[in-house]
N, C-alpha and C positions, 0 to 999 in steps of 0.2 A: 197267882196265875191259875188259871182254869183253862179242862182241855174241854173241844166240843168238835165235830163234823158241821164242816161246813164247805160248801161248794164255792170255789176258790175262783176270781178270774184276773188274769193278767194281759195288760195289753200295752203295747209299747206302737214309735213311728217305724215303721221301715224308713232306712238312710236319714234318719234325723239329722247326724252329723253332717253330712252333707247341704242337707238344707238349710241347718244355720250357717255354714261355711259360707255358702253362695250367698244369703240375704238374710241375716238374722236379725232383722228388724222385723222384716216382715213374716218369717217362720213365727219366730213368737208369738207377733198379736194373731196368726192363724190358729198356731196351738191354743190360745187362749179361748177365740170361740169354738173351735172343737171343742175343746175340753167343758165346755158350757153345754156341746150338744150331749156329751159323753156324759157328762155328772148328773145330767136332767132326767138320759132314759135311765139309770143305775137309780137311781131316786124312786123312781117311778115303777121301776121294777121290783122296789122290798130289799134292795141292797143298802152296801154301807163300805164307803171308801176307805178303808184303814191304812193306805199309804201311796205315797206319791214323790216320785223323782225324777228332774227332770221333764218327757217325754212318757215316761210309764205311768200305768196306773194298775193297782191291786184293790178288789175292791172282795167282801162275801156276801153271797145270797144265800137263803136259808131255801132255795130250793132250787137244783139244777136245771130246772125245765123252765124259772124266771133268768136264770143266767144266761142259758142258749137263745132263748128269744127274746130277751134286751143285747146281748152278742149282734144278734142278725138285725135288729132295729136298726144298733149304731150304724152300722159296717153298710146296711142299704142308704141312712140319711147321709156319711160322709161320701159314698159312693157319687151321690147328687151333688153335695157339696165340691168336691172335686173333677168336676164337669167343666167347673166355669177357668180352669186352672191349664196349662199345656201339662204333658206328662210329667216333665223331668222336673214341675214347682207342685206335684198333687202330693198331697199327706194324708199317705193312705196307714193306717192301725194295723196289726197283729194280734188279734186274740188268741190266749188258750185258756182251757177251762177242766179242772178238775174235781171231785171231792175227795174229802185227806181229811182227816186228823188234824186239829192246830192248837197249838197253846195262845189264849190271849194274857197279852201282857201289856197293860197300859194304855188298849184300844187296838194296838197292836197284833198283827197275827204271826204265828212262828213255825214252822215244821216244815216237814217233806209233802203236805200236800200246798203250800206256797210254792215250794222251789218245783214242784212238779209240772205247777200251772206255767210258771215259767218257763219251763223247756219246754212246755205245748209252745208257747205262744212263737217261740226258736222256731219251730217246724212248721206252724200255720204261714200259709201263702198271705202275700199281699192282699190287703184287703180282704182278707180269709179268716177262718175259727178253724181249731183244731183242738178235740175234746178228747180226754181221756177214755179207755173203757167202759167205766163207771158211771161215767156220763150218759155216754150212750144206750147203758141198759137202763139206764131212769128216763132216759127223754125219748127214745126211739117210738115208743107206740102213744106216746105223747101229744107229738110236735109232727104237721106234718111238713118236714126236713127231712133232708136225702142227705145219706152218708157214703163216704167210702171208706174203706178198712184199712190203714197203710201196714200195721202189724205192726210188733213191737221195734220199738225205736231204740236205739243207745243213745241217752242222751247224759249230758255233764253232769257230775259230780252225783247222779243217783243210781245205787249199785245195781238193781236190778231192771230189766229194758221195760218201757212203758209202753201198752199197747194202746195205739193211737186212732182216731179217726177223724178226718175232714170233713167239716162242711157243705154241703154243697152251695156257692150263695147264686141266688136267680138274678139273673141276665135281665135287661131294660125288656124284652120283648115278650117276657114271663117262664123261658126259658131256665133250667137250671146248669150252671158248670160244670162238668168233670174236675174235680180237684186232681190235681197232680203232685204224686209225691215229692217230695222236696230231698234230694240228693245231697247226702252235705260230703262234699269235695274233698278226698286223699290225698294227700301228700303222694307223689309216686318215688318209690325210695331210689336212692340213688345208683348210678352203676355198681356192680360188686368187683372186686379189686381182689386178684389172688397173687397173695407174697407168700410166693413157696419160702419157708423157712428149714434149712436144713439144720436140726438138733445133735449135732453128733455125741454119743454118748459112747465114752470111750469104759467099756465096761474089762476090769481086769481082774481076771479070775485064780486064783492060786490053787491048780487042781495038786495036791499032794505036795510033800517035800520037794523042792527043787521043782516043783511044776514050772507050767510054762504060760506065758503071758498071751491072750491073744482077746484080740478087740473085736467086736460087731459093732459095724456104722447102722446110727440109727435112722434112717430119716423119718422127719416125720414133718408132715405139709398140716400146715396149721394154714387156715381159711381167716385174712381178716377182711371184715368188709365195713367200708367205710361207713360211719352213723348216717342213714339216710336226712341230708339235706331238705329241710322242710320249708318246700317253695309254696307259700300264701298266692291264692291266684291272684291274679293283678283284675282289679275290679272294672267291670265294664264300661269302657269310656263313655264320661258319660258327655253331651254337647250342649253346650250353656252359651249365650251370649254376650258379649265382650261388652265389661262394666261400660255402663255411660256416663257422660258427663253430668254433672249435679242438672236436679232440676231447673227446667230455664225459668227465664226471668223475663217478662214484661220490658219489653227494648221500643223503645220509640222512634227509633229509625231502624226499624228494618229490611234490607234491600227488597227483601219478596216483597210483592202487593198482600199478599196475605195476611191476616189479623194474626194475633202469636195464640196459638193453641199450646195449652197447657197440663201434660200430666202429673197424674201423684208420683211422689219420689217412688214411693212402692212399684208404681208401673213401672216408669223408666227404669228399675232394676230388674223387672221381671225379666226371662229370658224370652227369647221371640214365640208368638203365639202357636200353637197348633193351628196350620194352615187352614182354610179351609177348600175345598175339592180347588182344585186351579182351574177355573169354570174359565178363567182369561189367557192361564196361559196357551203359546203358540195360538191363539187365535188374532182377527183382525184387528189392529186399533179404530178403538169406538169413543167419539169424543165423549158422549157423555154417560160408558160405562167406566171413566177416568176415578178413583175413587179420591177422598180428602181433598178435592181443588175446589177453589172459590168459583162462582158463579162467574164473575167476571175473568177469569182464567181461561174461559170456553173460547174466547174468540181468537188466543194465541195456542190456544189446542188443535182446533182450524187450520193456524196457518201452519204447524206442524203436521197436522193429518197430508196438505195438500202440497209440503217441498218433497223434493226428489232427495233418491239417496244420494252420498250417507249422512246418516241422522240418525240423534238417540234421543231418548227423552228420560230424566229419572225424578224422582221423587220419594217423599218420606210421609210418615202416617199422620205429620204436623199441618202437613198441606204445602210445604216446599218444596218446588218444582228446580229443576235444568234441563235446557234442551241444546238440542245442536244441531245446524242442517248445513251441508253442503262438504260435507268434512271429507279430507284424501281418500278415507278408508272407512271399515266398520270402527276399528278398534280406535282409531281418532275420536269418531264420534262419541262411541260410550264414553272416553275419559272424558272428553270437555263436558258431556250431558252432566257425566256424577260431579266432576267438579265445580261445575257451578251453582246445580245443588246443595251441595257440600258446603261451599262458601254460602249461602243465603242461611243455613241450616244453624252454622255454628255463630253468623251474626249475632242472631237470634238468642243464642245458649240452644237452643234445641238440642234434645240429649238423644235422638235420633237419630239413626243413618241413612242415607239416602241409599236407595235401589234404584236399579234399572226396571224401567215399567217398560219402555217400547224399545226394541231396536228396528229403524226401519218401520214400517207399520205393519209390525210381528210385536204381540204381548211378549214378553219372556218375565213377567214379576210372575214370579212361585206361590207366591199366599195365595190369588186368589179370592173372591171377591170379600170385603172383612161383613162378622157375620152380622145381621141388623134383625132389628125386631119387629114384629108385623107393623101395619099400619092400621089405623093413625099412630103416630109418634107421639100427638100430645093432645086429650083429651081435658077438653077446659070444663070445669063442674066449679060453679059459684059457690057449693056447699064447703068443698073443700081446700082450696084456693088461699093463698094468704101469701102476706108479703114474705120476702127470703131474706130471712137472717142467720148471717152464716153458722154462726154459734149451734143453728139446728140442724145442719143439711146431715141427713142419715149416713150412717158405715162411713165417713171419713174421721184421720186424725184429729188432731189440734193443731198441728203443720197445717196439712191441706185448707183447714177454716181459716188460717191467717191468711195463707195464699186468697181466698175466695173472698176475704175483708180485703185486702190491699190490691186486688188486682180485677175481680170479677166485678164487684160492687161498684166502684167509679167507672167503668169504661162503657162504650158508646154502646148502641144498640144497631142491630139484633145481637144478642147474647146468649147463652143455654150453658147450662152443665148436665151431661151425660154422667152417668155412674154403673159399673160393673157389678156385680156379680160377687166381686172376690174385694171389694172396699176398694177399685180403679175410679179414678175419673180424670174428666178430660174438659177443658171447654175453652169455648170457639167464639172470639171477641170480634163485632164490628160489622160483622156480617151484613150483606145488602138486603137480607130477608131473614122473617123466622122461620122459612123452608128451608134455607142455607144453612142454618145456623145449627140448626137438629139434624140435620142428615149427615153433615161434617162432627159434631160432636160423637155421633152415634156411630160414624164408620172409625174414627180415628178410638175413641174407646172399644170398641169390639176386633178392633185391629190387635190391641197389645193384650186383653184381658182372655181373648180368643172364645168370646162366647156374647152372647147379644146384652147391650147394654138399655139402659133408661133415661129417657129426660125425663130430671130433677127438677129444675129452673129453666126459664125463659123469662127472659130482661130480670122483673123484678118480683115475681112471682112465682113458685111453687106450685109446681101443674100438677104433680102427685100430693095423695095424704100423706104428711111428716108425722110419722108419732111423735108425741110428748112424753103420751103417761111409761111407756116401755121403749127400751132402745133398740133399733134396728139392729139388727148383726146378719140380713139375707134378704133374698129375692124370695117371694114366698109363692108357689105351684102346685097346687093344691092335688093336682094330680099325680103326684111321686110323691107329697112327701108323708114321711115315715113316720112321724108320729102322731097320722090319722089314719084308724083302721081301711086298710087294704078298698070295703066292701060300703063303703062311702065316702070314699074320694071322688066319684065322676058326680053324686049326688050335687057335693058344694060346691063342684067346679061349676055345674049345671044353678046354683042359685048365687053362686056369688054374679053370677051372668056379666053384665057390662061394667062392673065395680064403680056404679056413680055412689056419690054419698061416703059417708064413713062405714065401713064395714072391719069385724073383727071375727074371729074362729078361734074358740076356746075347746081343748081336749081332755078328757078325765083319763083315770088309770089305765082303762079301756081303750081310747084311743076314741071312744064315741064324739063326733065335735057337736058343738051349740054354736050358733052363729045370732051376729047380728049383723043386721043387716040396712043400706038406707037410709043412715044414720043422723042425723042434723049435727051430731058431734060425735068427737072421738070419745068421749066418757060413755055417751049413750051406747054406742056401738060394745065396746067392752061388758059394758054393762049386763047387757043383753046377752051377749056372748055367753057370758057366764051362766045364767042363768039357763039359757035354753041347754046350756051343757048339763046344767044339775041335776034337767029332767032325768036322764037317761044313763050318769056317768057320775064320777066319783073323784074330788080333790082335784077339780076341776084349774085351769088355768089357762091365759092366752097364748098361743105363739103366733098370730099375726093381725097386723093391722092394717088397711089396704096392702099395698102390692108388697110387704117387708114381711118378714119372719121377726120374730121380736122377744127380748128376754129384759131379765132384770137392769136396769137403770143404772148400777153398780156394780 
């Protein structure tokens, strides 16, 4: 064993347990590529991971000032990562960050400045850093990072209070946070209970020969109070949506006219999306601000816009519809609209619920329009362009690829698969056009994934560049993300320009990128990438390949 100083960091999930409880299929493979973002800036920063359980990670840097700015690297790239997610599915980290004393034992690190970084990382906010004192006089004139002072802390199992300091981490609009102390919750002791106990003490004195007996009562009030009852607060309900049904299946008689849209089991487990503004709701019904309905759907949309009340109309993000007109009352109406929705939905398997879009011709659907990505949808480039085999299609499972062999691959045309942000997709069989067929895949996936998705495929074809040589694991934005320095990101946003051709962006230690650009192939592109990176930067490497963020293959 050998001791040595070394700047310690520990970072764990807020509510991990929670999130596997609700979908631990999918928590996991999310942890997984976290944890590929998280191992890459530690790498990159001069660190060295020496332990890992679970959702934590303990890692040391040999110098406090690469711990706090690969800290704030991670915490801003998962920050973007967790955009594409509703709140209550984001997996957001806990840093804290110390230097201490350690004993290494077998790679291993051991002491009080381990457990210390861990009771930072207790008191660090959500998606927050929280560094020791220590820290802070090595990094303050350093780094320019804003701190605030929370003062010494009591924290578990270490005897003397640790004086602490937060992060500040910067806001989307370049703004920085006020960190806020983090309160850790008292038990409030219980009522106190007084049981007068009377002691009588009969004291009997023999004052002289033949004396005489005489007694003093003693009272004496003894206070007991009952052990204060230690009520754990009951944690903030949180609102999830009610499992669904297995992923559907490909039904060949389906009541709806609808083609059968398809999500990942991941989606359908996801809990409903972060709305977006309810631009629809309480306003008019508008045939064709209807969202996920087939083209040919329009004209019994019509004849709903144009009956009298009562009448409802409802529908789901699958593209199945129920309406109702002439009904006794309102509340007649909704039920038959959703039941018969309902019924068409679960023919299907549809693992979807149906909602109320119109009562009367008043919106009352809360989501609001779902979110979609500029236009054009699909940009055709002969360079890049190749048949679709499922085995390649980016960020999906091995499920979703048999699903998109058995089910995408034979059926009719127009066709598309849309894909998310967060490994969602969705697609939209049969369709009367490939205008149909992209605008239904793309609302019905930015429906459940709650952030704008992309067409992958159309019929038979791959409208995007697939990498081969590195695997997809993101949507890649050149303008937020984080591990291209800050002060040329609008540079590459500015030449990646229209992204015809194969294009890649490689970054060294620095953060410097090298681009290639226009590519006639995906090797050339890399290729390039690299190289224009070595001008400038150091141990250099890819993270993307047209529109994907991209890492090791294994």
């Amino acid at each position: 064993m050998k001791r040595k100083i070394a700047a310690i960091f520990a970072a764990d999930i807020a509510g991990y347990s929670r999130l596997v409880a609700e979908d631990e299929e999918e928590t996991l493979r999310r942890l997984a590529s976290y944890r590929l973002v998280i191992d890459d800036f530690i790498a990159k920063a001069g660190g060295r991971i020496f332990n890992t359980a679970g959702d934590a990670v303990l890692a040391e840097f040999p110098s406090a000032v690469e711990a706090v700015r690969c800290a704030i690297d991670i915490q801003e790239s998962l920050r973007t990562r967790n955009m594409a997610y509703p709140p209550s599915r984001q997996m957001s980290f806990r840093i804290g960050i110390t230097i201490g004393d350690v004993v290494e034992r077998d790679g291993d690190l051991l002491g009080d400045g381990v457990n210390i970084a861990a009771r930072l990382e207790g008191l660090a906010e959500v998606g927050g850093i929280c560094v020791s004192r220590a820290v802070h006089e090595q990094v303050a004139n350093k780094l320019s990072v804003q701190f605030a002072d929370i003062g010494a802390q009591e924290v578990k199992n270490i005897p003397t209070p640790v004086h602490a300091y937060m992060v500040a981490m910067r806001r989307e609009d370049g703004t920085y946070a006020t960190p806020q102390v983090k309160k850790v919750a008292k038990a409030q002791p219980g009522p106190n209970w007084m049981w007068p106990l009377v002691v009588g003490v009969v004291s009997v004195v023999a004052i002289g020969v033949g004396g005489f007996l005489y007694f003093t009562k003693l009272e004496t009030a003894q206070v007991a109070s009952r052990p204060p009852t230690s009520t754990a607060a009951a944690p903030a309900p949180s609102i999830t949506a009610p499992s669904p049904s297995p992923t559907p299946t490909m039904v060949a008689k389906a009541p709806s006219p609808l083609p059968t849209a398809t999500p990942t089991q991941t989606a359908a487990a996801t809990p409903a999306p972060i709305p977006s503004p309810p631009a629809t709701s309480g306003g008019k019904f508008a045939v064709d601000a209807v969202p996920f309905v087939a083209e040919r759907q329009r004209g019994n949309l019509n004849e709903y816009s144009a009956a009298g009340d009562y009448k409802a109309f409802a529908l789901n993000i699958g593209g199945f519809t129920g309406s109702s007109v002439n009904q006794p009352n309102e509340e007649a109406a909704r039920t038959a609209a959703l039941d018969q929705c309902q019924k068409h939905a679960d023919a299907a398997q549809s693992p979807r619920r149906c909602e109320l879009y119109a009562v009367g011709n008043k919106v009352v659907y809360s989501h609001g329009s779902p979110p979609m990505p500029p236009q054009p949808w699909v940009r055709h480039d002969t360079v890049t362009e190749r048949p679709v085999a499922s085995k390649d299609f980016p960020m999906l499972r091995d499920q979703a690829k048999n699903r998109i062999e058995n089910i995408y691959m034979p059926a009719a045309k127009s066709r598309s698969v849309a894909i998310g942000p967060g490994g969602q997709y969705f697609m939209v069989l049969g369709a009367s056009s490939v205008e149909e067929t992209t605008r239904r895949s793309l609302e019905s996936c930015g429906a459940f994934a709650g952030s704008a998705c992309m067409i992958v495929a159309v019929d038979d074809v791959f409208v995007v560049p697939v990498p081969t040589l590195l695997k997809a694991n993101g949507f890649f934005h050149a303008a937020s993300n984080a591990s291209i320095v800050a002060d040329a990101r609008d540079d590459v946003v500015r030449k990646l320009g229209d992204g015809a051709g194969w294009n890649a962006v490689a970054v060294g230690t620095a953060g410097r990128p090298g681009l290639g650009l226009k590519a006639a192939d995906e090797q050339t592109a890399v290729t390039t990438a690299l190289a224009d990176c070595a001008k400038h930067d150091s141990d250099c490497h890819v993270i993307a390949i047209g529109p994907f963020t991209v890492g090791p293959t294994n």
